[in-house]
VOGU-3710 file (C-alpha; in Angstrom, 3 decimals, decimal comma):
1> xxxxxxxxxx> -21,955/6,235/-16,910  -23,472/3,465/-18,933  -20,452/0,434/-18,060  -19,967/-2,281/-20,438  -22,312/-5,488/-19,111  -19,079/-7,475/-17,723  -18,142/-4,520/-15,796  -20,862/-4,386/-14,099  -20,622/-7,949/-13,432  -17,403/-7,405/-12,079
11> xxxxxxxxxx> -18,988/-4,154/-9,844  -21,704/-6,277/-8,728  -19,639/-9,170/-7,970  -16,599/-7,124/-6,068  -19,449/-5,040/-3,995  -20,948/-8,292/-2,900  -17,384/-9,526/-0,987  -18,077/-6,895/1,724  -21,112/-8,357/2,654  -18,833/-11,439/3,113
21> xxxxxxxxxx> -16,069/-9,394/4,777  -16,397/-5,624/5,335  -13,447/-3,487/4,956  -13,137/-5,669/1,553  -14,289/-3,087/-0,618  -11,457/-0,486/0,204  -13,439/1,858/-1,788  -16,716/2,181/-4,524  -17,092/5,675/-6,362  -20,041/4,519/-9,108
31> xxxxxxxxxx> -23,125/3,694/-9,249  -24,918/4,245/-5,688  -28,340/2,214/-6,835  -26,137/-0,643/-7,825  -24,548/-0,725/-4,073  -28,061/-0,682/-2,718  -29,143/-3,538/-4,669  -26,001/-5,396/-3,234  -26,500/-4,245/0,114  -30,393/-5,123/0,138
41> xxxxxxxxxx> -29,847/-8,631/-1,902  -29,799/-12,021/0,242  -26,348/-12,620/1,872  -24,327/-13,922/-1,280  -22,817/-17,781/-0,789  -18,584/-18,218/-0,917  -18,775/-20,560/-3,793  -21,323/-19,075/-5,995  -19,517/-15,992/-5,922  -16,009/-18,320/-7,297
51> xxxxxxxxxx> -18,379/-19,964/-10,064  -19,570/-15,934/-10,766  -15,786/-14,560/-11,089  -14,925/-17,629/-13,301  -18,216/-17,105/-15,621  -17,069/-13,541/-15,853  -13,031/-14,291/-16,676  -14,168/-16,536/-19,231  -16,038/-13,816/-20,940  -12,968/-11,272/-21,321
61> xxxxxxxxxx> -11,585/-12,619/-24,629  -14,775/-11,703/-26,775  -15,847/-8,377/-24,468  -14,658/-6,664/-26,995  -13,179/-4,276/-24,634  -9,866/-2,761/-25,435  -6,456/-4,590/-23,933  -5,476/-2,766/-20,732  -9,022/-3,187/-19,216  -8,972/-7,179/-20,023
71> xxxxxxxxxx> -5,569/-6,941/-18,704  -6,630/-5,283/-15,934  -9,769/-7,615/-15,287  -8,120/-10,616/-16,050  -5,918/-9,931/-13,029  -8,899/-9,338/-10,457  -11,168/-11,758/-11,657  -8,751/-14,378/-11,096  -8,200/-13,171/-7,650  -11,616/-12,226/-6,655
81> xxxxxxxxxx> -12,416/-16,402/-7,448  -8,887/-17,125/-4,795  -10,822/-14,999/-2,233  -14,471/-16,220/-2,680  -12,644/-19,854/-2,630  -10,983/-18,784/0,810  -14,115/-17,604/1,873  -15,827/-21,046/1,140  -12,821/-22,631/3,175  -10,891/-23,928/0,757
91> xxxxxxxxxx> -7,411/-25,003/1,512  -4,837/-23,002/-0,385  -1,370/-22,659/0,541  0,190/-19,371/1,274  2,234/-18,383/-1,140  -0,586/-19,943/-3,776  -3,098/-17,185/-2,179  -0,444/-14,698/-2,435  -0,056/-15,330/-6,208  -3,050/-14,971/-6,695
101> xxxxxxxxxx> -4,248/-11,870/-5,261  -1,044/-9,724/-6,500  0,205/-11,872/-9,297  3,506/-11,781/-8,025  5,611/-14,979/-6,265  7,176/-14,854/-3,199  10,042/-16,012/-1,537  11,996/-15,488/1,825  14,620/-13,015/2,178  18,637/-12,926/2,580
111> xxxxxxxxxx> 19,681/-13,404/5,950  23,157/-11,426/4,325  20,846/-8,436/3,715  19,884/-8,112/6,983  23,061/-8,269/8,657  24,371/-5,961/6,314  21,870/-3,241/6,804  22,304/-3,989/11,058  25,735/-3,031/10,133  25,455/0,058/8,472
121> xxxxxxxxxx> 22,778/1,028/11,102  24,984/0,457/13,899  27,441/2,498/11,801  24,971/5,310/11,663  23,642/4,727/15,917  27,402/4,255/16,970  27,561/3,682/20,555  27,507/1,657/23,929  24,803/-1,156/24,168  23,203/-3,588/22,407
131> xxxxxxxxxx> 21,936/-1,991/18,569  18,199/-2,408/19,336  18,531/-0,679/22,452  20,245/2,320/20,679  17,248/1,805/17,752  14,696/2,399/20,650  16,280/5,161/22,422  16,612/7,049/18,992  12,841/6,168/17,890  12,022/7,488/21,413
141> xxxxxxxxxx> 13,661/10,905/20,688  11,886/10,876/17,195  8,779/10,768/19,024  6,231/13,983/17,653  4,855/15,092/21,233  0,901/14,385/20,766  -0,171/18,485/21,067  1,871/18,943/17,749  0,965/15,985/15,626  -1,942/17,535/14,185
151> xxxxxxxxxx> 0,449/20,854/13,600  3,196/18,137/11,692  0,622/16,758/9,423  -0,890/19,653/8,570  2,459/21,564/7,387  3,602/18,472/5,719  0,390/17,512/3,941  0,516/21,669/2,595  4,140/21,329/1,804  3,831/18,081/-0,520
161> xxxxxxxxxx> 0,321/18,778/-1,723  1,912/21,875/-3,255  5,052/19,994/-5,036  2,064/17,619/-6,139  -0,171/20,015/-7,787  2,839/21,850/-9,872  4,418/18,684/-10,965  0,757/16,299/-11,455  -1,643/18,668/-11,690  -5,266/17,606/-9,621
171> xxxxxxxxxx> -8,918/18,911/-9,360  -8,986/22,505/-7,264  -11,576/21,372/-5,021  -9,753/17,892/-3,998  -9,263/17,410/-0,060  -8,279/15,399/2,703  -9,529/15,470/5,973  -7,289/14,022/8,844  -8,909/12,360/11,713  -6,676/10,394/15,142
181> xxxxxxxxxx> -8,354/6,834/15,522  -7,189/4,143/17,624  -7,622/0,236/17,678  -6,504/-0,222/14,343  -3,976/-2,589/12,765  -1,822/-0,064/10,724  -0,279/3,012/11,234  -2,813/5,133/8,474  -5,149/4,722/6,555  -6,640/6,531/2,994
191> xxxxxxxxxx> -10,309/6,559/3,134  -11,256/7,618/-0,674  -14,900/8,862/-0,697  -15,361/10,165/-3,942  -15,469/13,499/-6,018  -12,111/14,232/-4,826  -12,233/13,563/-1,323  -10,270/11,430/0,998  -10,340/10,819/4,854  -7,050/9,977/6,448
201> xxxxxxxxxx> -6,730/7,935/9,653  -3,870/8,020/11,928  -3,014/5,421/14,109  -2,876/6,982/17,800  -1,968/3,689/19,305  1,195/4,003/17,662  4,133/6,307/18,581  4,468/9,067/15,291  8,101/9,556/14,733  9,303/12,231/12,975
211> xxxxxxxxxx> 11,445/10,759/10,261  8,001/8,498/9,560  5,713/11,367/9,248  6,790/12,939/5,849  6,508/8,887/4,696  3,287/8,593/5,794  1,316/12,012/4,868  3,463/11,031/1,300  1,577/7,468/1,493  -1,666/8,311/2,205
221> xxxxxxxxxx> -1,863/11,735/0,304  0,589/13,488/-1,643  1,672/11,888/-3,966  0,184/8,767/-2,809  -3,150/7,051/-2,452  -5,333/10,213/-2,374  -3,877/11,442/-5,924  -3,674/8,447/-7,208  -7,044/7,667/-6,800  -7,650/11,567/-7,806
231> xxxxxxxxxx> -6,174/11,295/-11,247  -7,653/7,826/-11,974  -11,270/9,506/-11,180  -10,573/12,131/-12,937  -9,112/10,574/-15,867  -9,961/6,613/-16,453  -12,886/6,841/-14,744  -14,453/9,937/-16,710  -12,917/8,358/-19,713  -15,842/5,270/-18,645
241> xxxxxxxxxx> -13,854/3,124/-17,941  -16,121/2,062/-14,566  -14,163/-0,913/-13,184  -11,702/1,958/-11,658  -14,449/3,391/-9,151  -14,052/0,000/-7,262  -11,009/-0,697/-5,083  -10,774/-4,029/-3,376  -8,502/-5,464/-1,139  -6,132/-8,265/-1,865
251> xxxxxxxxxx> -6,003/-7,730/-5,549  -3,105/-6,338/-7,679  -5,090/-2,754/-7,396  -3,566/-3,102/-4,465  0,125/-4,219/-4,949  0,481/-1,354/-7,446  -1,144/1,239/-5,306  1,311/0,592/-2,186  4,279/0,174/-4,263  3,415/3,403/-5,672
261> xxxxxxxxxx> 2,900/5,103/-1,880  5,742/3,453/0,055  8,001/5,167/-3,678  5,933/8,460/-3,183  7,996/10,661/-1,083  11,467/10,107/-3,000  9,640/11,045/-6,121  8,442/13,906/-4,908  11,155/15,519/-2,946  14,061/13,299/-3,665
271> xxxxxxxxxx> 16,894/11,752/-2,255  17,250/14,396/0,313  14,032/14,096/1,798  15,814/14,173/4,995  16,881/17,917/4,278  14,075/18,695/3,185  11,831/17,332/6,488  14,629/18,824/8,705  13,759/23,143/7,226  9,344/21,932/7,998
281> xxxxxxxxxx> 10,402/20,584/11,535  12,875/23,656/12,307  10,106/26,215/10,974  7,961/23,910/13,870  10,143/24,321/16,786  11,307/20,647/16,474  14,575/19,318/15,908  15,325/16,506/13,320  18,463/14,919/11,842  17,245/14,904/8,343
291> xxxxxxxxxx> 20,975/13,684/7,284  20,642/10,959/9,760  16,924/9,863/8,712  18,452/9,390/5,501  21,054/7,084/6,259  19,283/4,934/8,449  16,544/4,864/6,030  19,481/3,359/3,689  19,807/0,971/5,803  16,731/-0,156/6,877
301> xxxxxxxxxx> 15,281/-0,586/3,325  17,392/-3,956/3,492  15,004/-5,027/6,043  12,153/-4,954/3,876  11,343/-8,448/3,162  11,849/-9,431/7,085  8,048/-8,790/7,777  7,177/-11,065/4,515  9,386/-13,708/5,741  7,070/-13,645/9,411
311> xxxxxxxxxx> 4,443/-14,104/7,317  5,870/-16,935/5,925  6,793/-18,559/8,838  3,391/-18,298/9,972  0,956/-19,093/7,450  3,560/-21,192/4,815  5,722/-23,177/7,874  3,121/-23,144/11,005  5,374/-21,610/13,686  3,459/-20,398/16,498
321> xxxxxxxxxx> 3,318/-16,678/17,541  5,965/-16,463/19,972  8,361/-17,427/17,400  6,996/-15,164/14,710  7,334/-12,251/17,146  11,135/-13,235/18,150  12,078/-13,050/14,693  10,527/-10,047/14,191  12,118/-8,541/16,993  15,545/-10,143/16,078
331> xxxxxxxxxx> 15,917/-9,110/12,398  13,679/-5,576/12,290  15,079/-4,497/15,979  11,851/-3,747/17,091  10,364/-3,671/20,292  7,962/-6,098/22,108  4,822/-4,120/21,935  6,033/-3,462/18,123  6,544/-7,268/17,274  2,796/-7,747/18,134
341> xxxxxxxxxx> 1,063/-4,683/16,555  2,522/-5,857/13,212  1,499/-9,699/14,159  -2,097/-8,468/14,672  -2,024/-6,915/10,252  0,008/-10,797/9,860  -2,684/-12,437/11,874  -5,692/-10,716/10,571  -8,049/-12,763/8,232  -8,709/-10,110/6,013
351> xxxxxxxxxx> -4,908/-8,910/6,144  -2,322/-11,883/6,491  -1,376/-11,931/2,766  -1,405/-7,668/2,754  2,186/-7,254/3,971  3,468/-8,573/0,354  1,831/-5,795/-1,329  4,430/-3,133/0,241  7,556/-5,621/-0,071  6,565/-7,018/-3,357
361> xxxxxxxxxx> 4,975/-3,511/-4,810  7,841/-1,802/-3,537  10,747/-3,912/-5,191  8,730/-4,540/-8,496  8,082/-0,460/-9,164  11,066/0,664/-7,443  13,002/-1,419/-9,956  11,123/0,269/-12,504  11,207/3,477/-11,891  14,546/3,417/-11,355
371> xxxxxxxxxx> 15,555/1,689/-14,698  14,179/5,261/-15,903  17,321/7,358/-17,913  17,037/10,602/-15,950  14,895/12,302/-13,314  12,354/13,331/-15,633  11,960/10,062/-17,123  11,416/8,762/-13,550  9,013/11,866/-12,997  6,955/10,307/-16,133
381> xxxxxxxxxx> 7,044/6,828/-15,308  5,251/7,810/-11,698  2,901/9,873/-13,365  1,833/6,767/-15,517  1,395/4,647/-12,001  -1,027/7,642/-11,130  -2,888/7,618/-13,765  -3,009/4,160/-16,139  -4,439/0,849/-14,899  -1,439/-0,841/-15,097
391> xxxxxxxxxx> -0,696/-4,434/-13,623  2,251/-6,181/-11,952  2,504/-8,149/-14,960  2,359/-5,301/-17,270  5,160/-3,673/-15,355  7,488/-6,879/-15,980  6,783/-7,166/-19,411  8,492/-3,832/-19,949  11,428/-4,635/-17,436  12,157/-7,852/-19,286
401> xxx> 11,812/-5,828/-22,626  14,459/-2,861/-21,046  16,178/-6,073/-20,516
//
């Protein structure tokens, strides 16, 4: 693929941020001699790589390159110069850095909200004790016994990979390989390699519950990161347009593609994803309250901004740990050992900002898709996440235009 001389700019420039920081380059499918030249080039310096992302954004008005991929550059080029300026140790406040990297502005959530959805889950957990105590003693009995995890993933991954390929049709040699890992900051984790190929990681450190299996094979896979980045390979990127074999972390890439994941197993299956999880688990041996799933699940989408708003008070209002993890604990009725896994991703360098890709992808495409007339309106409007290079921005423009 012969890319247009700012996209390779951009390739060059994007591949040389995980020599600052690896892990930052989430995943490369182009050129291989252009990632050797990074890799064998002297370590690149923080602020040359800001002056670099600048030259290049300047550039995009007389590329000559059609609108959606200035659109699209535009976007990462301005927060590829936020990152390279963290990187040189520039001071930049929180929600500046979030802005930034996902174009999107943040704010903290309704304390109303949250009460409301510990409401209608204590509705739904009705009972003697204390509601996080009855949230713990259910997860507990949601808990996938560790000799039939791999057997869970493997029927769910079949079952949605074949409501995927009759509804967005993908390459018949694509694959993904599951692997347990431990040590790790998240739950999973979508290794794209190329030609139609991912590697998932799950999280052993972490208990696998059954209503959060279907979510995350869904995330990771089916519909989610694995055919998304399918389709785009198969489509934009074949189509030459070359800036879509690079995937880089905190950039609106990334806002779009976890908004699209966390939204992939409703528009697959539906609202009665529950039902649907309970007939896999019973044809397993396992037991499962897909009714129940549902209704908590209700619920507990009301506590979606709670992790943003630890974020805030962490990196925005300088409250220590220990208060971070209360009010984690408090308002998403987790447990101890819970508050502290998800303060590692909120404490993380590379990660801090991360979390407002699923709270801030989620509400901005959820909005949208659901602003669709009927279900097969909603059916087309996911297929375009899948397979156009859309941007935050680009999705507001047609909210405000639905308006």
């Amino acid at each position: 693929m012969d890319a247009h001389p700012l996209v390779t700019g951009y390739l060059r420039l994007g591949l040389e941020f995980d020599r600052l920081e690896e892990g930052f380059v989430d995943a490369y499918t182009g050129d291989p001699q252009l990632r050797r030249e990074v890799a064998n080039a002297p370590a690149p310096q923080p602020r040359e790589l800001a002056r670099r992302a600048a030259e290049l954004h300047s550039e995009l008005p007389d590329s000559g390159l059609a609108p959606e991929r200035v659109e699209f550059l535009d976007a990462h080029l301005r927060a590829l110069e936020c990152s390279a300026r963290k990187f040189a140790g520039d001071e930049i406040g929180f929600v500046e850095e979030v802005r930034a990297y996902f174009d999107v502005d943040i704010a903290p959530g309704d304390v109303e909200e949250y009460l409301d959805a510990h409401r209608q889950m204590d509705e739904v957990l009705a009972g003697e004790g204390m509601l996080a105590e009855r949230i713990a003693a259910h997860r507990r009995a949601e808990e996938i016994p560790p000799e039939r995890l791999a057997a869970c993933v493997e029927a769910f991954s079949s079952a949605l990979r074949e409501k995927v390929r009759e509804r967005y049709p993908l390459p018949d040699h694509e694959h993904v390989t599951y692997e347990v890992v431990g040590d790790k900051p998240w739950s999973g984790f979508n290794y794209y390699l190329g030609n139609y190929h991912s590697r998932v990681a799950i999280n052993a450190d972490l208990k696998q519950h059954m209503s959060h299996l279907p979510h995350l094979i869904a995330h990771e896979s089916y519909p989610g990161h694995h055919t998304e980045h399918c389709r785009k390979e198969a489509g934009l990127v074949a189509a030459g347009q070359a800036e879509q074999t690079l995937f880089l972390v905190n950039t609106p890439q990334c806002l779009m593609a976890e908004g699209l994941a966390d939204l992939a197993l409703r528009s697959i299956v539906g609202p009665d994803w529950g039902l649907w999880a309970q007939e896999i688990y019973a044809d397993l041996g396992l037991r499962f309250d897909g009714e129940r799933a549902q209704r908590l699940s209700r619920a507990s989408a009301k506590l979606l901004t709670v992790r943003q708003d630890a974020a805030l008070l962490l990196h925005d209002r300088g409250r220590d740990e220990s208060e971070v993890a209360q009010f984690l604990q408090r308002w998403s009725l987790v447990t101890a050992d819970r508050a502290r896994q998800q303060l590692r991703f909120l404490s993380s360098p590379l990660w801090r900002a991360y979390i407002s890709t699923y709270v801030e992808g989620y509400k901005l495409l959820g909005g949208w898709l659901d602003r669709a007339a009927d279900a097969g309106e909603r059916g087309e409007r996911f297929r375009r996440l899948l397979d156009e290079p859309l941007t935050p921005a680009a999705v507001r423009r047609e909210l405000v235009a639905a308006a």
